[in-house]
C-alpha distance (Angstrom), angle and dihedral (degrees) to the residues before:
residue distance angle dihedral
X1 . . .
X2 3.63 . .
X3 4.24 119.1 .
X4 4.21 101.2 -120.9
X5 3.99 80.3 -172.0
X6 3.80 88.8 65.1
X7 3.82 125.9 100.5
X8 3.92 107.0 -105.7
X9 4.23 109.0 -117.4
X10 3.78 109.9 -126.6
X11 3.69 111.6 -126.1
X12 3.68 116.7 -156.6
X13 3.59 111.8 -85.4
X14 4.05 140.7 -163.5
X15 3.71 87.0 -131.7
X16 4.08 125.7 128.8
X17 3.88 84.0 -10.0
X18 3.58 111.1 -52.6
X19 3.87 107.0 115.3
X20 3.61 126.0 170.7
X21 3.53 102.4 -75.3
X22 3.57 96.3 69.7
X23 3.36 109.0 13.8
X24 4.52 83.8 112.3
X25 3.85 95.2 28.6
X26 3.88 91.9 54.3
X27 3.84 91.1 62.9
X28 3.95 86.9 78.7
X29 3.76 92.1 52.7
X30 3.88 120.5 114.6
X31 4.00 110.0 -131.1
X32 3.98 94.7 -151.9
X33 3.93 136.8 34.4
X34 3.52 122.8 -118.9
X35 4.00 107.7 -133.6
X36 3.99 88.7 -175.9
X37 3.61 98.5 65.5
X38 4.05 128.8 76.5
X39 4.00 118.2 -116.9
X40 3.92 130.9 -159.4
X41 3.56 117.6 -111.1
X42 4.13 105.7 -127.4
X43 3.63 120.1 -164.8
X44 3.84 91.8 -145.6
X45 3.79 140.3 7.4
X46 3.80 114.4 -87.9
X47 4.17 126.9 -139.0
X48 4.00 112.6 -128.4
X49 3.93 106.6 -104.4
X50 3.94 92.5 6.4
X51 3.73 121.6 138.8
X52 3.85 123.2 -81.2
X53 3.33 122.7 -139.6
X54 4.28 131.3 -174.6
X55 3.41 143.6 154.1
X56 3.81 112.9 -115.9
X57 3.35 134.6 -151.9
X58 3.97 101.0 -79.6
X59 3.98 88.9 54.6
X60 3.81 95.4 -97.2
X61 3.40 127.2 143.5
X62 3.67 105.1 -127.3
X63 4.17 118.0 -168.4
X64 3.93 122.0 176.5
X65 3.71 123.4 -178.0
X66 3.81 145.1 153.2
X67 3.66 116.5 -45.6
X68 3.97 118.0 -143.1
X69 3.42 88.1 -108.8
X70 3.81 141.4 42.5
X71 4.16 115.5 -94.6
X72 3.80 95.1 37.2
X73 3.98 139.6 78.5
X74 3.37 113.3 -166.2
X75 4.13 118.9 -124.2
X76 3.50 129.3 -143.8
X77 3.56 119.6 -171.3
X78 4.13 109.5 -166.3
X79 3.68 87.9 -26.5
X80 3.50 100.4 -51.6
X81 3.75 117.7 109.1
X82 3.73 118.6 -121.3
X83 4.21 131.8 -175.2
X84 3.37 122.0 -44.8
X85 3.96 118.0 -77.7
X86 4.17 98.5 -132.3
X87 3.64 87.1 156.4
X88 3.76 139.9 48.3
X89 3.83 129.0 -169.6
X90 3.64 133.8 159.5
X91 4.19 125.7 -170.5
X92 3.50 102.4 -147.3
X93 4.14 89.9 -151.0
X94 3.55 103.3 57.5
X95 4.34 92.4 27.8
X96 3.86 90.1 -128.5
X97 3.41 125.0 151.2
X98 3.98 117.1 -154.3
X99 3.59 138.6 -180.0
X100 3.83 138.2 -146.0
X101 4.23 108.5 -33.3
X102 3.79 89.0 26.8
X103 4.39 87.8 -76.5
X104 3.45 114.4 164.1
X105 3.65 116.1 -126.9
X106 3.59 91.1 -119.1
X107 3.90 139.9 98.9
X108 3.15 109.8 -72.8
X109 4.39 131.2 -5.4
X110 3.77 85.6 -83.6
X111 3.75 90.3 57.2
X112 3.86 111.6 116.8
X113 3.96 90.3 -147.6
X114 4.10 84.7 -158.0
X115 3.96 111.3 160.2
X116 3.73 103.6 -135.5
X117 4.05 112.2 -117.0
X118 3.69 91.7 -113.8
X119 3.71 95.3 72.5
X120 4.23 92.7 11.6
X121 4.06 89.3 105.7
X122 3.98 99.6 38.1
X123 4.35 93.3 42.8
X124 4.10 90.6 43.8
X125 4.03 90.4 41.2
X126 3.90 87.7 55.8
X127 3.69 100.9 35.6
X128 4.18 90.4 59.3
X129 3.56 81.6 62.3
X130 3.16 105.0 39.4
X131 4.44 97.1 39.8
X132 3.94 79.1 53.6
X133 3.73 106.3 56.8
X134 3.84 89.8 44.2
X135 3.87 88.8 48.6
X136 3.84 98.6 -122.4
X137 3.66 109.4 147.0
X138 3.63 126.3 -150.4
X139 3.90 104.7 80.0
X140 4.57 121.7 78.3
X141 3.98 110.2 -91.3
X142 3.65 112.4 -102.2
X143 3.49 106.4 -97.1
X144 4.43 80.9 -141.3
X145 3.51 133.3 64.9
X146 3.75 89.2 -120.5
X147 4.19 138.1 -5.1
X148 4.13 108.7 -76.1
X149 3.51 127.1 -149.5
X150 3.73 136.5 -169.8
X151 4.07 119.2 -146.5
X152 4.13 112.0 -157.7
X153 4.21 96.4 -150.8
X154 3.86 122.0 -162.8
X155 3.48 119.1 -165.2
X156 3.78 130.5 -154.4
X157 3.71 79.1 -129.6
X158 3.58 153.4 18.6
X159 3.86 113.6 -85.8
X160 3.13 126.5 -159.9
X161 4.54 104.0 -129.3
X162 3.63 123.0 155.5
X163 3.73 112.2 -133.0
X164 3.76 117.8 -95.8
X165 3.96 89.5 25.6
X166 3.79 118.8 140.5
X167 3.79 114.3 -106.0
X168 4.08 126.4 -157.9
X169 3.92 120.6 -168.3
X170 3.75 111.7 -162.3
X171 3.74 137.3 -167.0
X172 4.04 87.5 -124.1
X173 4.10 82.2 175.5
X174 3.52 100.8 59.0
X175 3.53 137.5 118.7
X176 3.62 108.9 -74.5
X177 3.83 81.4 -157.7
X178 3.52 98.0 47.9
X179 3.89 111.7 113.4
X180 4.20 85.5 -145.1
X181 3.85 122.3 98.0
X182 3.45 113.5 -90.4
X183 4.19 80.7 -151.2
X184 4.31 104.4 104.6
X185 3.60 89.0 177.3
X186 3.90 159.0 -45.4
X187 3.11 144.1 -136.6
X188 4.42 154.7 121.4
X189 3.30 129.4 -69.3
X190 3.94 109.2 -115.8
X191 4.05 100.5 176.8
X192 3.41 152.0 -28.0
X193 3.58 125.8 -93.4
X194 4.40 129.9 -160.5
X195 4.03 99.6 -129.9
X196 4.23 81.4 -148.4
X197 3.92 82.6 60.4
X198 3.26 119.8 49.9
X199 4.16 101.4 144.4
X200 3.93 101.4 91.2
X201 3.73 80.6 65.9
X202 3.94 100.6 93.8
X203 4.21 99.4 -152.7
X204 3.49 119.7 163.0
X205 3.58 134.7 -158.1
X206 3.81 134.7 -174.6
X207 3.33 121.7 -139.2
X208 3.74 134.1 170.1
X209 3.71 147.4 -165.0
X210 3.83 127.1 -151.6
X211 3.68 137.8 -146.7
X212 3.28 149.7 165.4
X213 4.02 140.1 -106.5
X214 3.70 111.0 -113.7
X215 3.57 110.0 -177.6
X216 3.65 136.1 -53.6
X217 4.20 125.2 -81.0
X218 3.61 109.7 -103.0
X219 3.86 98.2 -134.0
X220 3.85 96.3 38.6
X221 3.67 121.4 45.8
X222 4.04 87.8 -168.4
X223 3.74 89.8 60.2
X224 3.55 123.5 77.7
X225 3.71 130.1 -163.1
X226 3.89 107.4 -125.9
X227 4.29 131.0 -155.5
X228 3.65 142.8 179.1
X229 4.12 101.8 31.3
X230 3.70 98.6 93.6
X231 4.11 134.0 28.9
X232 3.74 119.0 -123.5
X233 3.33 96.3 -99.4
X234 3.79 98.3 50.3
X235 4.55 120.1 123.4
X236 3.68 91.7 -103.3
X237 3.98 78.8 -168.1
X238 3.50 90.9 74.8
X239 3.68 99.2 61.4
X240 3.90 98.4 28.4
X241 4.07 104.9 129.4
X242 3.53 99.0 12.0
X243 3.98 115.3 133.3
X244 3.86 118.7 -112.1
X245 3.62 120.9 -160.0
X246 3.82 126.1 -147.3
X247 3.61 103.0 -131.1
X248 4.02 99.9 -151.5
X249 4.46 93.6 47.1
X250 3.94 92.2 26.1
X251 3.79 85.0 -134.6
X252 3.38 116.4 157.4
X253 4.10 125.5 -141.7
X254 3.98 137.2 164.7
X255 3.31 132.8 -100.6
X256 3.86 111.1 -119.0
X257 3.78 122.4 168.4
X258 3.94 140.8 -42.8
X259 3.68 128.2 -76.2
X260 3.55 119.6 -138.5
X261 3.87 122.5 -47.7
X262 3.76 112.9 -61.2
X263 4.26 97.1 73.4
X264 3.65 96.7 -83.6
X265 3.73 123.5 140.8
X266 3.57 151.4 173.3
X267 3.57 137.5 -101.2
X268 3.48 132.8 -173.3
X269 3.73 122.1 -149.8
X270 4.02 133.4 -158.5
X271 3.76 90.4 -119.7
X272 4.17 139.9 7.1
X273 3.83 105.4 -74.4
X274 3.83 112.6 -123.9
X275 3.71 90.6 -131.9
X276 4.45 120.0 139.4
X277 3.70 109.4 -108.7
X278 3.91 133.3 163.3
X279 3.79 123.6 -111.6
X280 3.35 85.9 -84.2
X281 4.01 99.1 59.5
X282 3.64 88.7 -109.8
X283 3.65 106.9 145.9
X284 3.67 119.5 -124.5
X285 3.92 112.6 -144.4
X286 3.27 140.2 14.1
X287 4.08 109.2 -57.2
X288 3.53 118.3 -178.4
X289 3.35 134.1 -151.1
X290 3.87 126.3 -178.5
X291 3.45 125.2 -162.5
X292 3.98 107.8 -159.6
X293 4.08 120.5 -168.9
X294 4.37 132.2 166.9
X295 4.07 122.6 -112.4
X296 3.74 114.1 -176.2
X297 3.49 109.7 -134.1
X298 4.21 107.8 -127.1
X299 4.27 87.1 41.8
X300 3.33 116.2 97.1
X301 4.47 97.6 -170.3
X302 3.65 114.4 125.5
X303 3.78 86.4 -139.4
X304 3.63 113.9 128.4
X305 3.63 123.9 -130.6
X306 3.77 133.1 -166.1
């Protein structure tokens, strides 16, 4: 016989929105949207637990995803499947991810595996999840129950939508055939935003620009004359003291002036690069160097930020 005294247990219910299918997920959701803090611009939407995918630092296309069993991710290197990922790590100063035996996930042993800094924070965000559901250790514990995203929407018009409510974006041109959900995604409305004004809205982006080693300075053997990253009539100014990474060591140097007329530069670099050069100090090969730097989206300052 049933207890009246008892508290009743709310079941999940298709009342004021919240319908089966997220009446546990919703739990995790934040109720407001914090204009102070600085979001990552993502070129799509992401699926919790789904496979992530990058190209590193060698050109590779690297893809990890959920093994059929716990305590491995499988890796695909360019398509092709390689071992089993059992173990994750990443080293926050170089920005290379490894596997099990310290291995980079890369080509070959020589590979540096290093996730470039335009996708470091989205691939690293995901992979916490994502290394943690399959039970591979190596990588922090998300500090979430799954990966959040937020979704800026402009409409052709003004809508009316209660704060709070539910919202569904579907594929209304799909396939009716198809056997995928027409669903994109779903989610609760946080805030409203003014379309006109768009800056309170703290989106950043990475961008990058890449260049080459040219040969090394004649007085300094730290310093390295630098070519094809800017044209000659480019605001030097802008980019003045900015680091600059050599992609094949992953050292790091600074940005210090121009060099001549024709948009070359020079960079100075915490130790000698290891690079082949003639007995000139012209290098041999192609060395790149990639200097990486943030924009938010809705500002329109030519500042550049790293």
């Amino acid at each position: 016989k049933a207890d009246k005294s008892a508290p009743l247990r709310q079941a999940p219910s298709l009342a004021m929105g919240c319908g089966a299918l997220v009446a546990d997920t919703q739990k995790n959701w934040p109720t407001s949207f914090d204009f102070s803090q600085n979001y990552c611009h993502l070129d799509e939407l992401f699926q919790a637990n789904s496979a992530v995918e990058y190209e590193n630092s060698d050109g590779d296309i690297v893809k990890l995803m959920q093994g059929e069993e716990l305590g491995k991710l499988v890796f695909q290197l360019n398509g092709e499947t390689k071992e089993a990922v059992t173990e994750l790590k990443f080293d926050i100063s170089s920005g290379r991810l490894s596997m099990q035996g310290g291995a980079p996930l890369g080509s070959s042993i020589d590979s540096r595996g290093v996730v470039p800094l335009k996708d470091r924070d989205r691939v690293i965000y995901l992979l916490r999840f994502l290394a943690h559901s399959c039970e591979v250790p190596g990588l922090p514990a998300p500090d979430k129950p799954e990966p959040l995203a937020y979704v800026l929407l402009l409409l052709e018009r003004p809508v009316i939508c209660p704060l709070g409510s539910l919202l569904i974006g579907s594929k209304l041109d799909f396939d009716i055939h198809s056997p995928n959900c027409r669903m994109a995604f779903f989610g609760r409305i946080l805030c409203q935003m003014d379309p006109k004004d768009l800056k309170p809205l703290r989106i950043v982006k990475m961008k990058s620009k890449t260049g080459a080693l040219d040969r090394f300075d004649k007085q300094d053997s730290h310093v390295m004359i630098c070519k094809d990253m800017f044209k000659a009539d480019t605001d030097m100014s802008l980019f003045t003291g900015l680091k600059v990474v050599h992609e094949q060591s992953g050292t790091e140097g600074v940005l210090e002036s121009t060099y001549g007329q024709d948009g070359r530069f020079k960079v100075r670099f915490k130790q000698e690069l290891k690079v082949k050069a003639d007995a000139k100090g012209q290098i041999r090969g192609n060395e790149r160097i990639t200097l990486y730097f943030k924009k938010f989206n809705f500002e329109q300052s030519k500042k550049i930020i790293q």
